[in-house]
Backbone as a printed PyTorch tensor [residue, N CA C, xyz], in Angstrom:
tensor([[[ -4.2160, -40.8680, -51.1030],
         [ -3.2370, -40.9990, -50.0540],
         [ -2.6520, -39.6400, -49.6950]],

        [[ -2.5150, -38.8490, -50.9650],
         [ -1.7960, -37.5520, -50.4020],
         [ -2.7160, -36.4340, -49.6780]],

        [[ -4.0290, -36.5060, -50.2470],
         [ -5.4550, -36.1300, -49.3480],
         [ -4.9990, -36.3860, -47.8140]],

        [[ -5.0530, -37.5580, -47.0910],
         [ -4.9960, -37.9240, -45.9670],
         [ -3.6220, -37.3120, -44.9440]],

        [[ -2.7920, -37.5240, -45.9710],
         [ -1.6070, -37.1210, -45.6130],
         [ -1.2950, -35.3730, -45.2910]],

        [[ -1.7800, -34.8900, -46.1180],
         [ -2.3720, -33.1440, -45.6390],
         [ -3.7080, -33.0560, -44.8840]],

        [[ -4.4300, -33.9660, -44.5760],
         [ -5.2010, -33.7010, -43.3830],
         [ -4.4920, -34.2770, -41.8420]],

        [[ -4.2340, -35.4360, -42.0990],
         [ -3.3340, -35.9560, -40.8730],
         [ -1.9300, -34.9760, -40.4640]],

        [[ -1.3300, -34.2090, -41.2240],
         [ -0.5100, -32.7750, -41.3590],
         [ -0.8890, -31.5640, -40.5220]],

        [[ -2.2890, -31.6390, -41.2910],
         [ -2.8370, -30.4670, -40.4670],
         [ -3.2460, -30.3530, -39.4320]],

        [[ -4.2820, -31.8500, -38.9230],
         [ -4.3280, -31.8670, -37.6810],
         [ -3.0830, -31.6860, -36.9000]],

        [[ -1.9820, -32.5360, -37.0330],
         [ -1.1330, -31.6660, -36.1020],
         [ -0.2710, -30.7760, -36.2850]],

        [[ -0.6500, -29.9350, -36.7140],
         [ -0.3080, -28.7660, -36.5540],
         [ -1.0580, -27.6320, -35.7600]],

        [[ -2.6590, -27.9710, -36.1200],
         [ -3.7650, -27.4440, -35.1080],
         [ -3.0480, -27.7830, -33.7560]],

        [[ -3.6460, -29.0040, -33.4090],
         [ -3.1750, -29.8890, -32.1220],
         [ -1.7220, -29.3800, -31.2910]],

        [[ -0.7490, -29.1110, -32.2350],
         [  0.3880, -28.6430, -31.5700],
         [  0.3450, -26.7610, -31.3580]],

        [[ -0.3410, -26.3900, -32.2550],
         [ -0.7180, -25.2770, -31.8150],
         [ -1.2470, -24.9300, -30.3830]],

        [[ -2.6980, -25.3290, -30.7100],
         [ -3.4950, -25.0490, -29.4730],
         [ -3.1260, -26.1830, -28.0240]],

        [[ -1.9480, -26.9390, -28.5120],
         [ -1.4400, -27.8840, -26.7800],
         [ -0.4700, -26.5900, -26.5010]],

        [[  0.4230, -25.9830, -27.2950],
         [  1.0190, -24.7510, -26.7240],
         [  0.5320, -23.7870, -26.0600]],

        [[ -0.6590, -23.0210, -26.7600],
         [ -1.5480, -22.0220, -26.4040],
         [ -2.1340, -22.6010, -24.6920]],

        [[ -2.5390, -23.9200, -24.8670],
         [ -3.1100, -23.9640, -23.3970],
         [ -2.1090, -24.2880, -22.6960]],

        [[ -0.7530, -24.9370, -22.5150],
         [  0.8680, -24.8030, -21.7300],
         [  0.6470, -23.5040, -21.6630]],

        [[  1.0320, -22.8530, -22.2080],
         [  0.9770, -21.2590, -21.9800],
         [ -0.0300, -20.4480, -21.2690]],

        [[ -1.0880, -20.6890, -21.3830],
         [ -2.1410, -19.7560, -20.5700],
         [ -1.9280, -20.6390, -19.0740]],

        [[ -1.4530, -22.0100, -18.8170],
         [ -1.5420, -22.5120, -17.5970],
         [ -0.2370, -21.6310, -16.7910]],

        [[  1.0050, -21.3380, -18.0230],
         [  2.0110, -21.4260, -17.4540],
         [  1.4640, -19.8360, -16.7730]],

        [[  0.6540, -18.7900, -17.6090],
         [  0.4240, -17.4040, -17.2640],
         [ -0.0980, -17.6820, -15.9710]],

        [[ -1.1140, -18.5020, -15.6580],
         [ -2.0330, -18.4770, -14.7270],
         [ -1.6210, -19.1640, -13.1150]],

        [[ -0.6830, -20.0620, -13.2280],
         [  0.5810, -20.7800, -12.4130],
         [  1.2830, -19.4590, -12.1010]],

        [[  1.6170, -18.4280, -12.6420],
         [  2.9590, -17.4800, -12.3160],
         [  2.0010, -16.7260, -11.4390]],

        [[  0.9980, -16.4160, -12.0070],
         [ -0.1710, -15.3000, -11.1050],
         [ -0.1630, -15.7340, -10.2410]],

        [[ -0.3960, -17.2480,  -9.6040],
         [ -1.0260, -17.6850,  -8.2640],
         [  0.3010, -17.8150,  -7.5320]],

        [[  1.3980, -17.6260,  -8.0110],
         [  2.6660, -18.2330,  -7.3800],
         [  3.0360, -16.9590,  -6.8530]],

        [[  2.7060, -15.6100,  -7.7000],
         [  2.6950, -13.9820,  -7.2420],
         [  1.5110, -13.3970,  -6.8370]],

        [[  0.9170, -14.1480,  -6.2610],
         [ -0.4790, -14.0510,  -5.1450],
         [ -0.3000, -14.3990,  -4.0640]],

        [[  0.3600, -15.5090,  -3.7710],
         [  0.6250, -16.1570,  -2.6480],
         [  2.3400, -16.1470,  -2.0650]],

        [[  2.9760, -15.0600,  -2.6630],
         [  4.0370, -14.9040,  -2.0710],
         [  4.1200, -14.4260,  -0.8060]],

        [[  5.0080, -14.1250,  -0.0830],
         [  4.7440, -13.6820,   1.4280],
         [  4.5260, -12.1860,   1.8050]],

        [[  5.1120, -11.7570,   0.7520],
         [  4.8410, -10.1130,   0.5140],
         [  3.4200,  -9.4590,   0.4440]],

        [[  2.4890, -10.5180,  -0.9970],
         [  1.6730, -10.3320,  -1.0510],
         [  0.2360, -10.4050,   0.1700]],

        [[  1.1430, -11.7860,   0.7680],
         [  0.1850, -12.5070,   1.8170],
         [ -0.4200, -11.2630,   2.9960]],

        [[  1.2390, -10.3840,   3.4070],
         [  1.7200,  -9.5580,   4.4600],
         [  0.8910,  -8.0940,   3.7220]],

        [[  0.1770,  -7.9020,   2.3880],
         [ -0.3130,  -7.0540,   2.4690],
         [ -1.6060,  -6.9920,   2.0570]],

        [[ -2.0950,  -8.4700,   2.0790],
         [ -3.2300,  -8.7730,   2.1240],
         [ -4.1050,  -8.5640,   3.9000]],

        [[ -3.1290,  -8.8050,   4.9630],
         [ -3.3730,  -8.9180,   5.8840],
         [ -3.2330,  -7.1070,   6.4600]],

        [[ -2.4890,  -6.2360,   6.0300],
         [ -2.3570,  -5.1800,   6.0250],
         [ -3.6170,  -4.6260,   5.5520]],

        [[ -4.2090,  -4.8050,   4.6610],
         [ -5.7200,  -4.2970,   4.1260],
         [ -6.9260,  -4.4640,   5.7050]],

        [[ -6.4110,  -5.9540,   5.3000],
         [ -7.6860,  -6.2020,   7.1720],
         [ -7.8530,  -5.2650,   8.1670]],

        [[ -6.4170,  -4.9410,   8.1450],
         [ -5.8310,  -4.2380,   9.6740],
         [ -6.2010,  -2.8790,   9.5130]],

        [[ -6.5770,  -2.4830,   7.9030],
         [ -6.5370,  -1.1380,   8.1330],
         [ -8.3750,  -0.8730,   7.7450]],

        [[ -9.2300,  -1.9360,   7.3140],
         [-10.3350,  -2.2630,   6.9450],
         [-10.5300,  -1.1390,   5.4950]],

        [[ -9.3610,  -1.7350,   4.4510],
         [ -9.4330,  -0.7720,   3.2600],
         [ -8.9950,  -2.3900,   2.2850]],

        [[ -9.5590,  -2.4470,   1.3130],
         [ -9.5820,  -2.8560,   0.4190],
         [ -8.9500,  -2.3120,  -1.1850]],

        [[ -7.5790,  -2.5200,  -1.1390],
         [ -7.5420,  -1.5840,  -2.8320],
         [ -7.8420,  -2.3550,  -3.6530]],

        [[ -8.6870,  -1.3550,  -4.5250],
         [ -9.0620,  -1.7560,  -6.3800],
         [ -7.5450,  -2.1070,  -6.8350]],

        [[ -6.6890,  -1.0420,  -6.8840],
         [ -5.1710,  -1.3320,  -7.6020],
         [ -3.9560,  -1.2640,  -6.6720]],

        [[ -3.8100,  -2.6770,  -5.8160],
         [ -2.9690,  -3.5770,  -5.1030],
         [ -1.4460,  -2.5700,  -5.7840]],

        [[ -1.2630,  -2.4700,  -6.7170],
         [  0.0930,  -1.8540,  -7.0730],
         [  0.0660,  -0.7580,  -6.2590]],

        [[ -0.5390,   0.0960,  -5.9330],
         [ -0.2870,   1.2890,  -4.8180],
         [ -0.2210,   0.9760,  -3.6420]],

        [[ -0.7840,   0.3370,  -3.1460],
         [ -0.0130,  -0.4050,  -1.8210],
         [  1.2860,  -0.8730,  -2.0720]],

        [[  1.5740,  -2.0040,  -3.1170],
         [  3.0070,  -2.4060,  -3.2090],
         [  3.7570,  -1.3940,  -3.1300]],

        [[  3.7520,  -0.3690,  -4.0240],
         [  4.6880,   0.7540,  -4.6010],
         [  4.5920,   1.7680,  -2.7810]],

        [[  3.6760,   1.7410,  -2.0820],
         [  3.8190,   2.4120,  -0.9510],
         [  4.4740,   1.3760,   0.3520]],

        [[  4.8310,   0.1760,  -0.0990],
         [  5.2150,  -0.1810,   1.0040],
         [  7.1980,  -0.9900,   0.4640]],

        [[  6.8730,   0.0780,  -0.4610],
         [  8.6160,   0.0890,  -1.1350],
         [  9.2360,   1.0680,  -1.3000]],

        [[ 10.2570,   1.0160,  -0.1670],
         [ 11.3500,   2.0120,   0.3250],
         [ 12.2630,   2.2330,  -1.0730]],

        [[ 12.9970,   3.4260,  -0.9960],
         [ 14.3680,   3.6930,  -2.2810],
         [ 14.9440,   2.8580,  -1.8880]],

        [[ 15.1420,   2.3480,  -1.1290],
         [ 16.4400,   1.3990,  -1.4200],
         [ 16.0810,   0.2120,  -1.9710]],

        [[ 15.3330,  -0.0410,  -1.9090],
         [ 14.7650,  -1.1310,  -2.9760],
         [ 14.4170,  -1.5760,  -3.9610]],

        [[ 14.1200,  -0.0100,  -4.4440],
         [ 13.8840,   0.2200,  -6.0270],
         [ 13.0360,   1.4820,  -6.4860]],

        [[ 13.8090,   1.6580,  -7.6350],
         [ 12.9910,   3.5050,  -8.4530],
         [ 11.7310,   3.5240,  -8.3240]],

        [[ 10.9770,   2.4650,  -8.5840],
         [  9.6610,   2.5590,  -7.8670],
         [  9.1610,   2.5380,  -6.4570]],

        [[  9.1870,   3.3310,  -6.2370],
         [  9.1980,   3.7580,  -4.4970],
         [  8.2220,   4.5520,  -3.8530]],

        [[  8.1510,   4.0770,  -2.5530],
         [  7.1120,   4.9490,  -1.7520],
         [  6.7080,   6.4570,  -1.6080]],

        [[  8.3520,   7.2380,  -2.2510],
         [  8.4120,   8.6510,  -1.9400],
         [  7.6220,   9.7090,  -1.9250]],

        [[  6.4940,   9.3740,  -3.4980],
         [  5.6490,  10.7570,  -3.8330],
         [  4.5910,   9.9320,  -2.9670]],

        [[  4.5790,   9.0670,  -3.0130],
         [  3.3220,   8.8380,  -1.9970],
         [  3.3400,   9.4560,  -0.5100]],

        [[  4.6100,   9.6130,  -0.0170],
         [  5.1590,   9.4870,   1.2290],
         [  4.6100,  10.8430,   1.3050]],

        [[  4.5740,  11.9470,   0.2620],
         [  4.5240,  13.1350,   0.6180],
         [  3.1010,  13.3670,   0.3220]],

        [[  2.4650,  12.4130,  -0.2690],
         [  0.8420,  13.1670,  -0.6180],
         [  0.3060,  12.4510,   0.8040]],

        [[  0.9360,  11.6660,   1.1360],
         [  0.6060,  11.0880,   2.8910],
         [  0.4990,  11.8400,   3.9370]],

        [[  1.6640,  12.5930,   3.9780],
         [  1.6830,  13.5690,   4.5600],
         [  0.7620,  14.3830,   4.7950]],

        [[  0.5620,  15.4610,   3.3090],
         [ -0.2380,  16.0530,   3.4030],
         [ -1.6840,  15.8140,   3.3650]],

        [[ -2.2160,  14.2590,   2.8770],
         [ -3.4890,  13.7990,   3.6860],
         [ -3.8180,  14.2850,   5.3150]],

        [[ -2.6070,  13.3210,   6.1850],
         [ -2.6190,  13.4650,   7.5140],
         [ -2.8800,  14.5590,   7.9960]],

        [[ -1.9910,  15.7010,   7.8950],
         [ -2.0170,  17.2740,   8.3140],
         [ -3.4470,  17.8360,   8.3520]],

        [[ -3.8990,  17.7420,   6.6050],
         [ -5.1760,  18.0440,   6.2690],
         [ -6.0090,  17.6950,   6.9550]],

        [[ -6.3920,  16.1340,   7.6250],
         [ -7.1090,  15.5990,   7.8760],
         [ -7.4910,  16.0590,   9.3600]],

        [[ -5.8310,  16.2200,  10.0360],
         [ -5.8310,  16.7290,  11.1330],
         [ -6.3540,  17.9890,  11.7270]],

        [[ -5.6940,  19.2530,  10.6640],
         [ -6.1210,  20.2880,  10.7620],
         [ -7.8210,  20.4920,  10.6770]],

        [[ -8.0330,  19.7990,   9.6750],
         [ -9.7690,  19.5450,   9.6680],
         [-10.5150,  19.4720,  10.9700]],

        [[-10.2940,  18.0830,  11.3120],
         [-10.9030,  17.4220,  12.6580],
         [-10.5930,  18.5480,  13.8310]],

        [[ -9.5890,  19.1000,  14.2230],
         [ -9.3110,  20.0630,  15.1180],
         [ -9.7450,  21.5230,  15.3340]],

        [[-10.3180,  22.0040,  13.7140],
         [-10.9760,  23.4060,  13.4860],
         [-12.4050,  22.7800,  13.5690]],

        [[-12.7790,  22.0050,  13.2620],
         [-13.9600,  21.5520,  13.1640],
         [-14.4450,  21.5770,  14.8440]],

        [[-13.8580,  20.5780,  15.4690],
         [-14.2570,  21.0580,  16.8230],
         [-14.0600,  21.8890,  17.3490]],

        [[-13.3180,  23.2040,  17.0850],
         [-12.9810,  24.3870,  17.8350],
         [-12.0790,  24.9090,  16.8810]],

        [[-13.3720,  25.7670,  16.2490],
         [-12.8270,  27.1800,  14.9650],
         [-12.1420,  27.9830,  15.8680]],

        [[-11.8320,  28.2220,  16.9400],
         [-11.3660,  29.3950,  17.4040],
         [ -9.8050,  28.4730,  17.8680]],

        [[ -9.5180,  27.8370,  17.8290],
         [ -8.5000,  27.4870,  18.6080],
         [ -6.9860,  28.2360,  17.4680]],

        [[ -6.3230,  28.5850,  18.8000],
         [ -4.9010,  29.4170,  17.9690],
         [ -4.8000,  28.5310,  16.8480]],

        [[ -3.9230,  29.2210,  16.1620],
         [ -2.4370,  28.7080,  14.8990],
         [ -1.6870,  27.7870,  15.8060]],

        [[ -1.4070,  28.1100,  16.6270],
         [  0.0950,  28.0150,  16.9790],
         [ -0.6520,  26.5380,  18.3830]],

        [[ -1.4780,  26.5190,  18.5120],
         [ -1.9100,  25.1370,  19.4210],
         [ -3.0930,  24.1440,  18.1580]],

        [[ -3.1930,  24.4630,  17.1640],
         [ -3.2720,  24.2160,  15.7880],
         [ -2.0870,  23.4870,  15.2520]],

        [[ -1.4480,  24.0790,  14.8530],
         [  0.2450,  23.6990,  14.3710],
         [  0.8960,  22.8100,  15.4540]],

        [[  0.6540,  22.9370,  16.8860],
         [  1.4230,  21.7890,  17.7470],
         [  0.5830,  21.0610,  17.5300]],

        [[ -0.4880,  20.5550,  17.5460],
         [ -1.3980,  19.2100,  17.5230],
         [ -1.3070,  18.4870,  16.3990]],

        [[ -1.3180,  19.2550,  15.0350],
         [ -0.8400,  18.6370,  13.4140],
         [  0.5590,  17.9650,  13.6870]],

        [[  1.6360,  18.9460,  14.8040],
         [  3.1180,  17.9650,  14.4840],
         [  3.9650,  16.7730,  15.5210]],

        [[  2.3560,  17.1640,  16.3690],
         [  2.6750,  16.2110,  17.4070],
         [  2.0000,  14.4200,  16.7600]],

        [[  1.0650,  14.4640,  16.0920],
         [  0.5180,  13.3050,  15.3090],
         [  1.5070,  13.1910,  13.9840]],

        [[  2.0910,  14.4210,  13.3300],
         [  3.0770,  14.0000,  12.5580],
         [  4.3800,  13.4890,  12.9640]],

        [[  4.8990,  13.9290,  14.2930],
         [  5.8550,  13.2910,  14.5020],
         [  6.6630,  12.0460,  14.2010]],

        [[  7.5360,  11.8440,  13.5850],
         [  7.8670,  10.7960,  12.6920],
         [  8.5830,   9.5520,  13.7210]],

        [[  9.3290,  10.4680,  15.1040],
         [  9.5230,   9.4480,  16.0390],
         [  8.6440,   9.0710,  17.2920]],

        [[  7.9300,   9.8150,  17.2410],
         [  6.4550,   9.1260,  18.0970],
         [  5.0720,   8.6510,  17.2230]],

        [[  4.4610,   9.2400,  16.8970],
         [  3.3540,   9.3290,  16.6870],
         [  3.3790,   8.1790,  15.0960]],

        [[  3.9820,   8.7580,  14.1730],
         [  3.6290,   8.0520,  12.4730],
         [  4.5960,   6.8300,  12.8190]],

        [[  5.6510,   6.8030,  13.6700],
         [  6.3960,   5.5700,  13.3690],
         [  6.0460,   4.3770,  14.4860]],

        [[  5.4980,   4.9310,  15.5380],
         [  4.1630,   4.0770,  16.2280],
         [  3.3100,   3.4280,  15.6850]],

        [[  3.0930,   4.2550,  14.8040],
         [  1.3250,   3.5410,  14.2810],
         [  1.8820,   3.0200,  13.3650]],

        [[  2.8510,   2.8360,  12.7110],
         [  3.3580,   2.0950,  11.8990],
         [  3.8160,   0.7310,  12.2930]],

        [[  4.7200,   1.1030,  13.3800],
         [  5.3390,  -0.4430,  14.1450],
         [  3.9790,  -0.8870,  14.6170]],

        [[  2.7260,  -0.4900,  15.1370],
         [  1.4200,  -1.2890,  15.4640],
         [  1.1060,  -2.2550,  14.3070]],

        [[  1.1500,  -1.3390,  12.9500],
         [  0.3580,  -1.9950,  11.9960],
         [  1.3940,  -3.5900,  11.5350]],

        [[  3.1320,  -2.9530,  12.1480],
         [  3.3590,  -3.8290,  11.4940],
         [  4.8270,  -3.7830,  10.5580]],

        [[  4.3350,  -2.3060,  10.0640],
         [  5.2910,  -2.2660,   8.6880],
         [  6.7630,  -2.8290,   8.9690]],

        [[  7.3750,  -2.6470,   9.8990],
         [  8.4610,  -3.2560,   9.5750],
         [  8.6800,  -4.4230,   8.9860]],

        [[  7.5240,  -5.3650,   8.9320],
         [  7.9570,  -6.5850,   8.5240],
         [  7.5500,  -6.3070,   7.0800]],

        [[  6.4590,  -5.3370,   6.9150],
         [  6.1170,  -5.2470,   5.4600],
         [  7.0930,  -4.3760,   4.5220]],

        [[  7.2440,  -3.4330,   4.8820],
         [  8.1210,  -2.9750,   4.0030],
         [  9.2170,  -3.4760,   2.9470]],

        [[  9.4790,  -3.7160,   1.8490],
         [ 10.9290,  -3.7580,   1.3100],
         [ 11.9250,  -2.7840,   1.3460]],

        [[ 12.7690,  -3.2490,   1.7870],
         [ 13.8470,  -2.3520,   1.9890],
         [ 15.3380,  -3.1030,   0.9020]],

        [[ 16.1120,  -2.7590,   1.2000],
         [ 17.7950,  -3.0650,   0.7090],
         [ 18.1020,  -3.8440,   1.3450]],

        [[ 19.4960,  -5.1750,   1.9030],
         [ 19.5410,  -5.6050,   2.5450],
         [ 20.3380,  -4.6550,   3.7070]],

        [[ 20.8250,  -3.3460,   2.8410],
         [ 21.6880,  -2.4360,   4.1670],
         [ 20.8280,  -1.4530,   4.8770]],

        [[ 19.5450,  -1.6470,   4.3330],
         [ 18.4770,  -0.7370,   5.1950],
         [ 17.9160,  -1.4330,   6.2050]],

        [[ 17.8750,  -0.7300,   7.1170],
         [ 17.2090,  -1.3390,   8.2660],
         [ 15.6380,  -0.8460,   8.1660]],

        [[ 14.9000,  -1.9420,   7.8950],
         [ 12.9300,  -1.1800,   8.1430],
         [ 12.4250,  -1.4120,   9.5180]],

        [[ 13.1100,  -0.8960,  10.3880],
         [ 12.3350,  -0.8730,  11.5860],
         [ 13.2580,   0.5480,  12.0830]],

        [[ 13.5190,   1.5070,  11.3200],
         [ 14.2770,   2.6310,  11.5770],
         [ 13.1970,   3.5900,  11.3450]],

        [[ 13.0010,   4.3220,  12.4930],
         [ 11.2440,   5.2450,  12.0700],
         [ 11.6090,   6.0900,  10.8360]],

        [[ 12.2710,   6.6160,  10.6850],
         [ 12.4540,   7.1390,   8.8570],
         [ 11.2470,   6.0950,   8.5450]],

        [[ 12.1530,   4.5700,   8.0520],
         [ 11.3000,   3.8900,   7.1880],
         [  9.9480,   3.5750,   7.4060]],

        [[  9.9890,   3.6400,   8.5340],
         [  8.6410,   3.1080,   9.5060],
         [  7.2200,   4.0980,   8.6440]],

        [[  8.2180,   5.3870,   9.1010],
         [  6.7860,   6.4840,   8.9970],
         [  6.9040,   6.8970,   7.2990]],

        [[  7.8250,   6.7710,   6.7400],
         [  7.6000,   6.8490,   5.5580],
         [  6.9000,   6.0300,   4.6180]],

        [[  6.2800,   4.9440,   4.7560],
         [  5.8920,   3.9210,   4.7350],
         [  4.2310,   4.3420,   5.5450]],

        [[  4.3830,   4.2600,   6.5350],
         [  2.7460,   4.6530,   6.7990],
         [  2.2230,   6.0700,   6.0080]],

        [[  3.0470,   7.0450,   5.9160],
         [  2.1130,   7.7920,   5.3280],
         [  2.0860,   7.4410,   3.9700]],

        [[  2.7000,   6.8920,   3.1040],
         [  2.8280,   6.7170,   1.6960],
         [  1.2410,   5.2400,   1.9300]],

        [[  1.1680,   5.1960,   2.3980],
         [ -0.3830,   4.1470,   2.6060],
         [ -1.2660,   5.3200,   2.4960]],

        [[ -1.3630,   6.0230,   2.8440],
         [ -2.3200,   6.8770,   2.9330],
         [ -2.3600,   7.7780,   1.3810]],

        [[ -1.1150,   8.4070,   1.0860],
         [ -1.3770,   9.0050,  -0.3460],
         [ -1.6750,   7.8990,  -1.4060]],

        [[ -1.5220,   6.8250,  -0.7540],
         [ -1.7650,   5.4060,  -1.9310],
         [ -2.9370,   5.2710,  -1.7700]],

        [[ -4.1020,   5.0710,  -0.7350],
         [ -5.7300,   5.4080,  -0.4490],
         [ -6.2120,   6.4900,  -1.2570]],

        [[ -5.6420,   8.0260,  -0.8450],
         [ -6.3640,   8.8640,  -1.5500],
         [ -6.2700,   8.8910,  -3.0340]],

        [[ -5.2590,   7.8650,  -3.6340],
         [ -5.5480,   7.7560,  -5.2520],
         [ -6.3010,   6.6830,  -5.1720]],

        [[ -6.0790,   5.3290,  -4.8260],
         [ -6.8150,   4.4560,  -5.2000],
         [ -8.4630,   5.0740,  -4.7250]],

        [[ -8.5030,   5.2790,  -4.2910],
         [-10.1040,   6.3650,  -3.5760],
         [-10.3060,   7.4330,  -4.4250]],

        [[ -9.8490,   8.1400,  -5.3220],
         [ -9.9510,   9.4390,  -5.7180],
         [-10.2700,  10.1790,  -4.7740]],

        [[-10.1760,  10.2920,  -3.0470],
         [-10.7470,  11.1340,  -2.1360],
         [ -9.7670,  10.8930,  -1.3210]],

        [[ -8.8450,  12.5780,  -1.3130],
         [ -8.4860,  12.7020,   0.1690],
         [ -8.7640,  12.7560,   1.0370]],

        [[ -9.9840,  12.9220,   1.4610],
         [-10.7600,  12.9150,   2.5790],
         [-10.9150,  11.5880,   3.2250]],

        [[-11.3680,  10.2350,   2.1610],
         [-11.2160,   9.2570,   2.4320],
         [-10.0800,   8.6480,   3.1960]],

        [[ -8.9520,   8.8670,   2.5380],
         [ -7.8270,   8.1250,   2.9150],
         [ -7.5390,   9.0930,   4.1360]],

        [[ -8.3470,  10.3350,   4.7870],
         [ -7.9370,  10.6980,   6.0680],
         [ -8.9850,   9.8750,   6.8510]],

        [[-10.3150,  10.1210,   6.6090],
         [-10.9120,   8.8870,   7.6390],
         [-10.1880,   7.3710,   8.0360]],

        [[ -9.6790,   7.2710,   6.9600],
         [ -8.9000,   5.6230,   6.9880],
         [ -7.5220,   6.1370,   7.8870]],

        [[ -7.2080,   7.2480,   8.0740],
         [ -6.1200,   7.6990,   8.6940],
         [ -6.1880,   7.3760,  10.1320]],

        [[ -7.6420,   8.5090,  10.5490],
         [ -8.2820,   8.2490,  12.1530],
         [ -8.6310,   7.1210,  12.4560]],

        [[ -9.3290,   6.3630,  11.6130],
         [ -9.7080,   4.7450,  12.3300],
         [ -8.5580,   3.8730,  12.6950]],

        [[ -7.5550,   3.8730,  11.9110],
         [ -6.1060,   3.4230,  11.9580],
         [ -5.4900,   3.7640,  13.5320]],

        [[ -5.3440,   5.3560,  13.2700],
         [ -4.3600,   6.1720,  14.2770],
         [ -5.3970,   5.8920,  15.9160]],

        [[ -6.7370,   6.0280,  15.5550],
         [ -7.3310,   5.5630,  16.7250],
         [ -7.7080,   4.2560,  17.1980]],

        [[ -7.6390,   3.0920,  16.4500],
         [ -6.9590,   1.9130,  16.7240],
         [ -6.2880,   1.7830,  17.3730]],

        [[ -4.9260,   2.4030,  16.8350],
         [ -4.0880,   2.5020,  18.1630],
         [ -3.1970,   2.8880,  18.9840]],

        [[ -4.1500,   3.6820,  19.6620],
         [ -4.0900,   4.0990,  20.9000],
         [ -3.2800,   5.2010,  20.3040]],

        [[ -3.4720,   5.7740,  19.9900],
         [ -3.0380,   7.6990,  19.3330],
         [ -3.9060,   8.8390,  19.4610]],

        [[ -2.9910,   9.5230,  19.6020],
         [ -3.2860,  11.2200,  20.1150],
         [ -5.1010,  11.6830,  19.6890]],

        [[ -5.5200,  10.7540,  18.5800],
         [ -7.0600,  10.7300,  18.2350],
         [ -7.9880,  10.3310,  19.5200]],

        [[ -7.4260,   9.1230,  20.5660],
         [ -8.2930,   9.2670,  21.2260],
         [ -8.2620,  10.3260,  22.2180]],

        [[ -7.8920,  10.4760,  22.2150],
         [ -7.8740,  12.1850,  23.2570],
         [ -9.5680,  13.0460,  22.8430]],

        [[ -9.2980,  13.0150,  21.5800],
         [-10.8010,  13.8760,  21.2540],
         [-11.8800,  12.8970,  21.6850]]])
């Protein structure tokens, strides 16, 4: 009798074990799909389409389409390796078609596409970002600050998830010439 009684014991204890273990991996796997299908996520799933880029690590998009006011993890260093994607990319494409062209009609064409109230916060309100962005509730994201800080921090978020700056400048021009920016001119 006491045989039975330490096997009938043990089974449940197995049994209550492993009914926890699988509650638990459902409950892990329930939280994932519930933070897959949030609206954030949804809004930058659809942001990938728009820009025909796919990231390996989705956290660099998040982290680039999150303003300081929203949190220490923020768009900022991205904002600036964005930057200097764009410029680069620009300056490239522009010597490339004409090595001889001045500095100084060089340098206006890089800051006329950098422009943060025409040009980056345009192509930003095209893509969208205002609705994507997180902001604070006292920040306004449709203020080109946020706008363009936010599009270029997409771009330094490409050239890591890419290991290629170069990349995330092609993804720059297909974007910026989408729509309807100073790219189609060339």
């Amino acid at each position: 009798m006491e045989k039975r009684g330490l096997v009938f014991l043990c089974f449940l204890i197995v049994f209550s074990v492993s009914s926890h273990f699988r509650v638990q991996a459902c409950d892990d796997r329930c939280k994932q799909e519930v933070i897959a299908s949030s609206p954030f996520s949804t809004a930058l799933e659809i942001l990938q389409k728009q820009m025909n880029y796919t990231f390996d690590s989705i956290g660099l998009l998040r982290r680039a389409m999150t303003h300081a006011s929203f949190s220490e993890e923020n768009n900022r260093a991205l904002s600036i390796l964005g930057t200097y994607v764009i410029e680069t990319s620009v300056s490239l494409r522009y010597l490339t078609a004409d090595i001889d062209m001045p500095a100084k009609t060089l340098d206006t064409k890089v800051s006329d596409i950098s422009n943060v109230e025409n040009s980056c916060s345009g192509d930003g309100m095209r893509l969208g970002l205002h609705k994507v962005i997180r902001v604070s509730s006292k920040t306004n994201a449709s203020t080109p600050t946020v706008i363009c800080g936010g599009f270029r921090a997409i771009f330094g978020a490409i050239a890591i998830d890419a290991g290629k700056s170069d990349f995330a400048g092609n993804i720059f021009w297909s974007v910026h010439s989408a729509n309807g920016g100073v790219a189609a001119a060339l």
